[in-house]
KEGU-354866 format. One record per residue (C-alpha): residue number from 1; residue in three letters; x, y, z. Coordinates in nm, 4 decimals. Each point is the difference from the previous one (the first is absolute). Layout:
BEGIN
(rec NUM,"ALA",(X,Y,Z)) ...
//
This chain:
BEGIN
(rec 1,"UNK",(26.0575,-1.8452,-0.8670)) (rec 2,"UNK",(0.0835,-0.3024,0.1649)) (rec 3,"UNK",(-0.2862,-0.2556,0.1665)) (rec 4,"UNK",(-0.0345,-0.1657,0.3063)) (rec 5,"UNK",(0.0446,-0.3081,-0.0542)) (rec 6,"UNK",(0.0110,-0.1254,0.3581)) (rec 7,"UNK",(0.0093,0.0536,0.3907)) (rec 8,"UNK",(0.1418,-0.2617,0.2543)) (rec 9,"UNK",(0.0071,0.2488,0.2738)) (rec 10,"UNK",(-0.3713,0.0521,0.1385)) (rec 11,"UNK",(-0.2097,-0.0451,0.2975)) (rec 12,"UNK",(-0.3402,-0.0959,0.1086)) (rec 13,"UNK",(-0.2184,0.0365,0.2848)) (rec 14,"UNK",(0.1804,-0.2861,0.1139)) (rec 15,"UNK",(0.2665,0.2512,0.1250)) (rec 16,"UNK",(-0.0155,0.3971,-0.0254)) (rec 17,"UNK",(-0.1515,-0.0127,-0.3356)) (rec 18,"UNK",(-0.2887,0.2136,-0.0808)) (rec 19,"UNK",(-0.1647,-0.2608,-0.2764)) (rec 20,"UNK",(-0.1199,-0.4042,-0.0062)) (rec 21,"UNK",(0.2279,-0.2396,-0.2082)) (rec 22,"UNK",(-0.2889,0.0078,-0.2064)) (rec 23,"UNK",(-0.0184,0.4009,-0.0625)) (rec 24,"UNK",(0.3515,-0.0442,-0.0484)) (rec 25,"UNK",(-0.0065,-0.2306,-0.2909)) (rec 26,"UNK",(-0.2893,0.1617,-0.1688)) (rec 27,"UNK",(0.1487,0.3461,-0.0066)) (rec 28,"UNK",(0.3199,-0.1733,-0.1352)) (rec 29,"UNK",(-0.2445,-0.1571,-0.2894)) (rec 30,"UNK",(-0.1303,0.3742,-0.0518)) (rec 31,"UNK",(0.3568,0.1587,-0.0167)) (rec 32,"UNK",(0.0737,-0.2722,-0.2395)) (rec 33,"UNK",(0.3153,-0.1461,0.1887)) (rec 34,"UNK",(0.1025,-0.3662,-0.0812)) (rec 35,"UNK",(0.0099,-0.1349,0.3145)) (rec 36,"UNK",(-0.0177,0.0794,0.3941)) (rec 37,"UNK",(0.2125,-0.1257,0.2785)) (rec 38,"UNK",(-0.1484,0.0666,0.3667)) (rec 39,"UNK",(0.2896,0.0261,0.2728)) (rec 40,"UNK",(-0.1959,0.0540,0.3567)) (rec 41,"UNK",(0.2832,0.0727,0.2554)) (rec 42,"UNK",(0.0952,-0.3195,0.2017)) (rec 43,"UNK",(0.0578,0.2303,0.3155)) (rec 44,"UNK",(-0.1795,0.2462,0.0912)) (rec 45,"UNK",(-0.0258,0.2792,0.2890)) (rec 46,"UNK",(0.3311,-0.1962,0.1370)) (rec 47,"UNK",(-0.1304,-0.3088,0.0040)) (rec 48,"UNK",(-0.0147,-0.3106,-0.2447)) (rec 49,"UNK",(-0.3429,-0.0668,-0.1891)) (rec 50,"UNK",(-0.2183,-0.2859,0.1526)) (rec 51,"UNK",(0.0662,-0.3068,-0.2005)) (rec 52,"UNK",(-0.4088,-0.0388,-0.0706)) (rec 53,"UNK",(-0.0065,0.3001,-0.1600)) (rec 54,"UNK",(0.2660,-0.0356,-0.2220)) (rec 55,"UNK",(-0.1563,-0.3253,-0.1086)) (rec 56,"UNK",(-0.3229,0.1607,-0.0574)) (rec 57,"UNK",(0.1957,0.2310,-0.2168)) (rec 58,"UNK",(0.1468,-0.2378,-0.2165)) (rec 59,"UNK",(-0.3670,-0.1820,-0.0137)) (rec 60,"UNK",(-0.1440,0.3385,-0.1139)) (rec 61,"UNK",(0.2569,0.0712,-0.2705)) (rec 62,"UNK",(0.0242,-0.4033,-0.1336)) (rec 63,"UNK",(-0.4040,0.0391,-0.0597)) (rec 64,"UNK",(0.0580,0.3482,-0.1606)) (rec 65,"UNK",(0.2324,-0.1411,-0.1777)) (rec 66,"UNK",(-0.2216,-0.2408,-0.1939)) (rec 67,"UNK",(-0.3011,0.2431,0.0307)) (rec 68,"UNK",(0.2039,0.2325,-0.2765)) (rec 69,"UNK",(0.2153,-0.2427,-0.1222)) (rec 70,"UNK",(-0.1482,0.1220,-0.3534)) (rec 71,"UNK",(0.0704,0.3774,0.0499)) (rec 72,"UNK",(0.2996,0.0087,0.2162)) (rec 73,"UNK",(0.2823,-0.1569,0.1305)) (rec 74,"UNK",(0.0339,0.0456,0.3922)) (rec 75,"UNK",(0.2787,-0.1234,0.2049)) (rec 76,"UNK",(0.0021,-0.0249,0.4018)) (rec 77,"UNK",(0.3178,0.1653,0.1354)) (rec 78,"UNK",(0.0696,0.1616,0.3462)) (rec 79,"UNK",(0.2207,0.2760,0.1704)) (rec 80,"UNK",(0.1977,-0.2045,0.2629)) (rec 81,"UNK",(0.1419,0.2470,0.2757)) (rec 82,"UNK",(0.3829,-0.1434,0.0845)) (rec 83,"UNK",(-0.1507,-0.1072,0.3439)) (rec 84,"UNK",(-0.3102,-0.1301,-0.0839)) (rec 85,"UNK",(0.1210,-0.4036,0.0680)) (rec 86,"UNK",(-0.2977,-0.1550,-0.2011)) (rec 87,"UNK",(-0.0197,-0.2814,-0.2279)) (rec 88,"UNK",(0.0275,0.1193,-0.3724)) (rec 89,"UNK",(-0.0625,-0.2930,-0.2057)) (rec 90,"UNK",(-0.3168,0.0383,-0.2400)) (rec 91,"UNK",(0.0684,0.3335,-0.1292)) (rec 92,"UNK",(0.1069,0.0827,-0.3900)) (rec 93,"UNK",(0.1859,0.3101,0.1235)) (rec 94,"UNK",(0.1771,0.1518,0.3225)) (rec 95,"UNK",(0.0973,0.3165,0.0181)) (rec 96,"UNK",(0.2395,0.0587,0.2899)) (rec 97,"UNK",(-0.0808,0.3583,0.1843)) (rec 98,"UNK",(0.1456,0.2168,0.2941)) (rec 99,"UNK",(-0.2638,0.2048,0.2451)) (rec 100,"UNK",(0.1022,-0.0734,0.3036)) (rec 101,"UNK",(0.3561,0.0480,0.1493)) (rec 102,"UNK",(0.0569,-0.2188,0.3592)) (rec 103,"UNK",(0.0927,0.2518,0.2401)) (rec 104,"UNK",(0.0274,-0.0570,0.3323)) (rec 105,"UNK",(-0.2418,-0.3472,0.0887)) (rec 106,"UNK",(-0.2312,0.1158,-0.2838)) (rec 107,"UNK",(-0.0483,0.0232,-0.3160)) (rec 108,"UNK",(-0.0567,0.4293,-0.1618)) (rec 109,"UNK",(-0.1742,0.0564,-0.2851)) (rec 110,"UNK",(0.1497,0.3057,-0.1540)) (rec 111,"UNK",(-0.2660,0.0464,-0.2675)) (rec 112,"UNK",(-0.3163,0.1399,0.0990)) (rec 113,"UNK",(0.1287,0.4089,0.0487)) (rec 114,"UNK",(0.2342,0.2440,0.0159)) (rec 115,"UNK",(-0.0519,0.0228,0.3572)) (rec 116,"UNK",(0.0578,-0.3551,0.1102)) (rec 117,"UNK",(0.3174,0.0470,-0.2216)) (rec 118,"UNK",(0.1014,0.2586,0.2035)) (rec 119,"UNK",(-0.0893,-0.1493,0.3146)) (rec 120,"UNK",(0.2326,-0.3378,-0.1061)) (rec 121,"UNK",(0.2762,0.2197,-0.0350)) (rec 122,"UNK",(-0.0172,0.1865,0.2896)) (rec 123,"UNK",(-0.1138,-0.2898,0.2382)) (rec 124,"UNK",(0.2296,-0.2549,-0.1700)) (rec 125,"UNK",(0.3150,0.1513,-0.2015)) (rec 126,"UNK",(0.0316,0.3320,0.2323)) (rec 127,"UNK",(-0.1117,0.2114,-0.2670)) (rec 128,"UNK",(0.2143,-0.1691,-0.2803)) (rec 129,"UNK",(-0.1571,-0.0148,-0.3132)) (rec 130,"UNK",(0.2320,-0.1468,-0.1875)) (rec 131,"UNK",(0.0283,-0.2612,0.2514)) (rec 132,"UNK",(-0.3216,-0.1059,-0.0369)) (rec 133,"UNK",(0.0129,0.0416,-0.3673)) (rec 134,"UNK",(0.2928,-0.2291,0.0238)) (rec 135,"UNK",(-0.1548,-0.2938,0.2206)) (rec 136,"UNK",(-0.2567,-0.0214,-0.2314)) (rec 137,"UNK",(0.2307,-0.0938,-0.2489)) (rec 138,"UNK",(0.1790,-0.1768,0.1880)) (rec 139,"UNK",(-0.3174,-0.2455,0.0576)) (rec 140,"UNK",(-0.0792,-0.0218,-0.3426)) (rec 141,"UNK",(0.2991,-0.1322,-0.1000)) (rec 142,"UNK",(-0.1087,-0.3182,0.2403)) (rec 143,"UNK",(-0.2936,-0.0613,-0.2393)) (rec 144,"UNK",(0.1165,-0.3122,-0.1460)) (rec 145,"UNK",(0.0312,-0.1310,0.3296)) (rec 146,"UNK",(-0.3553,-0.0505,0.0972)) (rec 147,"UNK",(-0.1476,-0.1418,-0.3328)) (rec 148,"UNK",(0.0750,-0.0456,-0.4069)) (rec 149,"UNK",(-0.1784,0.3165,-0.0762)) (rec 150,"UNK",(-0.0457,0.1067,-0.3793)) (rec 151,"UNK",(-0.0068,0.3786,0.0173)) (rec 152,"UNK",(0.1579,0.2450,0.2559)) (rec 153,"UNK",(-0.3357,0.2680,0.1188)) (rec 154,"UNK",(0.0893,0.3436,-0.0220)) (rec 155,"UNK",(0.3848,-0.0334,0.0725)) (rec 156,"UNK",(0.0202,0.3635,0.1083)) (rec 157,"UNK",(-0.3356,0.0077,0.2046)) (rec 158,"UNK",(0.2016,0.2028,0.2702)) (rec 159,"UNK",(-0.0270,0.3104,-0.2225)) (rec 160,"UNK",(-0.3875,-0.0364,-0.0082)) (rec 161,"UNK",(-0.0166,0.3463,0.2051)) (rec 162,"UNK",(0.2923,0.1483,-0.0512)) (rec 163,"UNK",(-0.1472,0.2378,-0.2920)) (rec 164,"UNK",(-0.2178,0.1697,0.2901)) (rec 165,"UNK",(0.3040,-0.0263,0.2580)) (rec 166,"UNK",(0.3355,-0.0744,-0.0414)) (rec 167,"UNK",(0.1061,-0.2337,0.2532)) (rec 168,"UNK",(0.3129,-0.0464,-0.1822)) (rec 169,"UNK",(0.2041,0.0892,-0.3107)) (rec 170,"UNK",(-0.1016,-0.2274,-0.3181)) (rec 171,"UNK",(0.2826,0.2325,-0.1805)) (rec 172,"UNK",(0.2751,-0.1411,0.2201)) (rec 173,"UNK",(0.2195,-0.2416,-0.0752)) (rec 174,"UNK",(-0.0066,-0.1537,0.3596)) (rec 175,"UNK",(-0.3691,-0.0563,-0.0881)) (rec 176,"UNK",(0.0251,-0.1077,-0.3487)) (rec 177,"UNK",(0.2796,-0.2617,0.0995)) (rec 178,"UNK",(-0.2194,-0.1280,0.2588)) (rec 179,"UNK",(-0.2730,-0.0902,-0.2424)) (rec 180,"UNK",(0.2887,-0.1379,-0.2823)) (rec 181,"UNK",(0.1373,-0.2033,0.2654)) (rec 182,"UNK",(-0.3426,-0.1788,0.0550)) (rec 183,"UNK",(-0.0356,-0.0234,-0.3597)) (rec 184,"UNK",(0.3129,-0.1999,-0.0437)) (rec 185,"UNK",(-0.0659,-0.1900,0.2898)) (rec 186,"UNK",(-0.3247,-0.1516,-0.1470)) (rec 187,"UNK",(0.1368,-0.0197,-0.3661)) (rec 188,"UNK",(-0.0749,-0.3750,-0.1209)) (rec 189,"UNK",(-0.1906,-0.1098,0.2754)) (rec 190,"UNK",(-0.3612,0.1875,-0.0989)) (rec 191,"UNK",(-0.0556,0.0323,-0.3567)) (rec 192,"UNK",(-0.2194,0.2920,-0.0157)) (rec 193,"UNK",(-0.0348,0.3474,0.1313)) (rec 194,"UNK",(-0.3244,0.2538,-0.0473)) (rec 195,"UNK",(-0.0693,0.3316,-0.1616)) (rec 196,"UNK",(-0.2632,0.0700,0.2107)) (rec 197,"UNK",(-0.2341,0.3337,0.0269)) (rec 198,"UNK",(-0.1812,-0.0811,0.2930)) (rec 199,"UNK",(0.1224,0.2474,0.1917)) (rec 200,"UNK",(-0.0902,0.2429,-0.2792)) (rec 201,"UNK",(-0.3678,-0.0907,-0.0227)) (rec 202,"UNK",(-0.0349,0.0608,0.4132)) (rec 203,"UNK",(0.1841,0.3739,-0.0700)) (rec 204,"UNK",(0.3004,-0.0961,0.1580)) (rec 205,"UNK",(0.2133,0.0204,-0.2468)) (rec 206,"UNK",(0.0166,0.1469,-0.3100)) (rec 207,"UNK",(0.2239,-0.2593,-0.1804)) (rec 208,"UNK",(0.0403,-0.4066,-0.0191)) (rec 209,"UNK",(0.1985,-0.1948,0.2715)) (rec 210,"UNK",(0.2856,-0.0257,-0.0616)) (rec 211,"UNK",(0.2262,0.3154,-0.0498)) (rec 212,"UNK",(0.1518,0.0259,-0.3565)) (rec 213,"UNK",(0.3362,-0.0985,0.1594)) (rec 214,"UNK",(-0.0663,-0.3059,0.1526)) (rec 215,"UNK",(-0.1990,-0.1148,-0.3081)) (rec 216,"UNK",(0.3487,0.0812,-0.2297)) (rec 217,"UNK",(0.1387,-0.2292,0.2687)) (rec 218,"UNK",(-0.2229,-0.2748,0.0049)) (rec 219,"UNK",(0.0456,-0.0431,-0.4048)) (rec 220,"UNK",(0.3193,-0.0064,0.0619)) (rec 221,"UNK",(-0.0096,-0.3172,0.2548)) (rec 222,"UNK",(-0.2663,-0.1513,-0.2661)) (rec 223,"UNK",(-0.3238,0.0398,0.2011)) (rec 224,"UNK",(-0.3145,-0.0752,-0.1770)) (rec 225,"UNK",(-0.2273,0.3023,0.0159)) (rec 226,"UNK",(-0.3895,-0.0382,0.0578)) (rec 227,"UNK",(-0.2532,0.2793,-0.0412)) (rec 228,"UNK",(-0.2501,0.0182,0.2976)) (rec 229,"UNK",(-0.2179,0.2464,0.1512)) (rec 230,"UNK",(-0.0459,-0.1593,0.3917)) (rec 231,"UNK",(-0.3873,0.0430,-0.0717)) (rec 232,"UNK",(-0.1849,0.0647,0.3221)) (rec 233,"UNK",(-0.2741,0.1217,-0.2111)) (rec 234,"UNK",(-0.1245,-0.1394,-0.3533)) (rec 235,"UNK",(-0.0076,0.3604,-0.1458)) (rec 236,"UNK",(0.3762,-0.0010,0.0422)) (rec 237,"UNK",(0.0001,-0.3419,-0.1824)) (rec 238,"UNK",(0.2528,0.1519,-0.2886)) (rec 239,"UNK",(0.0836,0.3507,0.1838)) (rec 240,"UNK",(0.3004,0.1547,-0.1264)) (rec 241,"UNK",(0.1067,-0.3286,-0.2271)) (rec 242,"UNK",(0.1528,0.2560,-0.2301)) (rec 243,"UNK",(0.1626,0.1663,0.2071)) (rec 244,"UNK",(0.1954,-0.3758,0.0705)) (rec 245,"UNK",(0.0696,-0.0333,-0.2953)) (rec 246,"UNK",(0.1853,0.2994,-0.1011)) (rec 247,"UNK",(0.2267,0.0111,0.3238)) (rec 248,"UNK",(0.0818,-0.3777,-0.1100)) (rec 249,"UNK",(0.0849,0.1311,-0.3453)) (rec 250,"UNK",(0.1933,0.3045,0.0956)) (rec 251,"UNK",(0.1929,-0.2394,0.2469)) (rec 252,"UNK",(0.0668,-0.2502,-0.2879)) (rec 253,"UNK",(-0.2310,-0.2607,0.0319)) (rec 254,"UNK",(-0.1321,-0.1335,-0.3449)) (rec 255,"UNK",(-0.2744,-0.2607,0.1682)) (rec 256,"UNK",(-0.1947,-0.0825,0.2998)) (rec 257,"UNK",(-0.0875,-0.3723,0.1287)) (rec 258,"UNK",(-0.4063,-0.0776,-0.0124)) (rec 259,"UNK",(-0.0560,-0.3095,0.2232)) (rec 260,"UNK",(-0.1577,-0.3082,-0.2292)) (rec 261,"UNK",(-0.1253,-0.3170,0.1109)) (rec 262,"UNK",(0.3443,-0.1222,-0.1696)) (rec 263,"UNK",(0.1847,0.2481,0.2227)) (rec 264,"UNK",(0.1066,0.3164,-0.0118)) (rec 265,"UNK",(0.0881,0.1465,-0.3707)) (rec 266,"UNK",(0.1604,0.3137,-0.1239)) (rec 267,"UNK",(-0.2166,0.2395,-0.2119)) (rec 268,"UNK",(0.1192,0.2973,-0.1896)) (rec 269,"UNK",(-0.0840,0.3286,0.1800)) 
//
């Protein structure tokens, strides 16, 4: 069975995270992972992050860092929402995320429940699912214009509830094009996309983001893949890592990327 090796997508009590960076990093050390990355959301219930907390952030982490320099490697990311217009120098990773969809003068964050999802589409796309399934992609494929982002968060977070509810058709090939069409659209302008179970350890789903077709696709457009579990929780530090790994197989992927302080690095899976 395949070890975790590492997890670039997790959060702190700095943002809805359940743990300290420092609970973080020692459950990592007693799971045996390599090395952490910590990637508190830059904006957050629709608005952008204070800039003195961020910088207390990247204090926190930069002291960590030489605190366990000698039992771990840990790198200070952060999950930058499309609209959060902040300054994102002094990180060693961004990954570049969609929550929120701008609707009207404000900005909707689709991801909290089923029922806001439903609300959205009634209040917004006149009971349209696929419409709103659609405009989320839509959005994501705009990534690359708010930042150099490394890895794409949980390309198909739209389907987060659709196991319990289905707002739309994930079968249908309007839907499916949709997501391709975003895929294509940020092909060789962010590097990396994630296998990630977070959505798995909260109950929400009972497989990895994203859905086995878009991962054939995104080995097809030469995506990177990274393994992550979106760790609100250090319990969850390596939740469902093999589960990642055998979609990525069964998909065709031969290696994952583990972020280095020479960069990022492919590792067989």
């Amino acid at each position: 069975m395949a070890k975790c090796l590492q997890n670039l997508h997790t959060h702190s009590t700095y943002c809805d995270g359940k743990d300290t960076i420092e609970e973080m990093i020692l459950a990592a050390c007693e799971k045996g992972l390599r090395s952490i990355g910590f990637s508190s959301h830059a904006f957050w219930k629709g608005l952008p992050v204070p800039k003195q907390v961020i910088d207390n952030y990247k204090y926190e982490i930069a002291e960590f860092k030489k605190k366990f320099a000698d039992k771990i490697e840990v790198f200070c990311g952060l999950e930058c929402e499309m609209h959060g217009d902040m300054d994102l120098c002094g990180f060693d990773y961004l990954i570049g995320a969609v929550h929120y969809l701008p609707l009207g003068n404000e900005f909707v964050c689709f991801d909290w429940s089923a029922q806001d999802v439903q609300t959205i589409i009634q209040q917004y796309f006149g009971g349209d699912g696929m419409a709103y399934a659609k405009a989320y992609y839509q959005q994501l494929a705009q990534l690359p214009q708010h930042g150099s982002f490394d890895i794409i968060a949980h390309f198909d977070l739209i389907t987060k509830h659709c196991e319990k509810v289905q707002f739309f058709d994930r079968s249908s090939k309007e839907y499916q094009w949709a997501a391709i069409e975003a895929a294509e659209q940020l092909a060789g302008k962010i590097p990396y996309f994630e296998v990630n179970t977070g959505a798995m350890a909260r109950g929400y789903r009972t497989s990895p983001y994203p859905d086995m077709f878009l991962l054939k696709e995104l080995k097809r457009l030469g995506f990177g893949a990274i393994i992550s579990t979106d760790c609100h929780d250090s319990r969850f530090l390596d939740y469902g890592y093999q589960d990642a790994v055998e979609v990525l197989r069964e998909c065709g992927f031969k290696e994952q990327f583990i972020l280095t302080k020479d960069g990022f690095i492919p590792t067989e899976l």
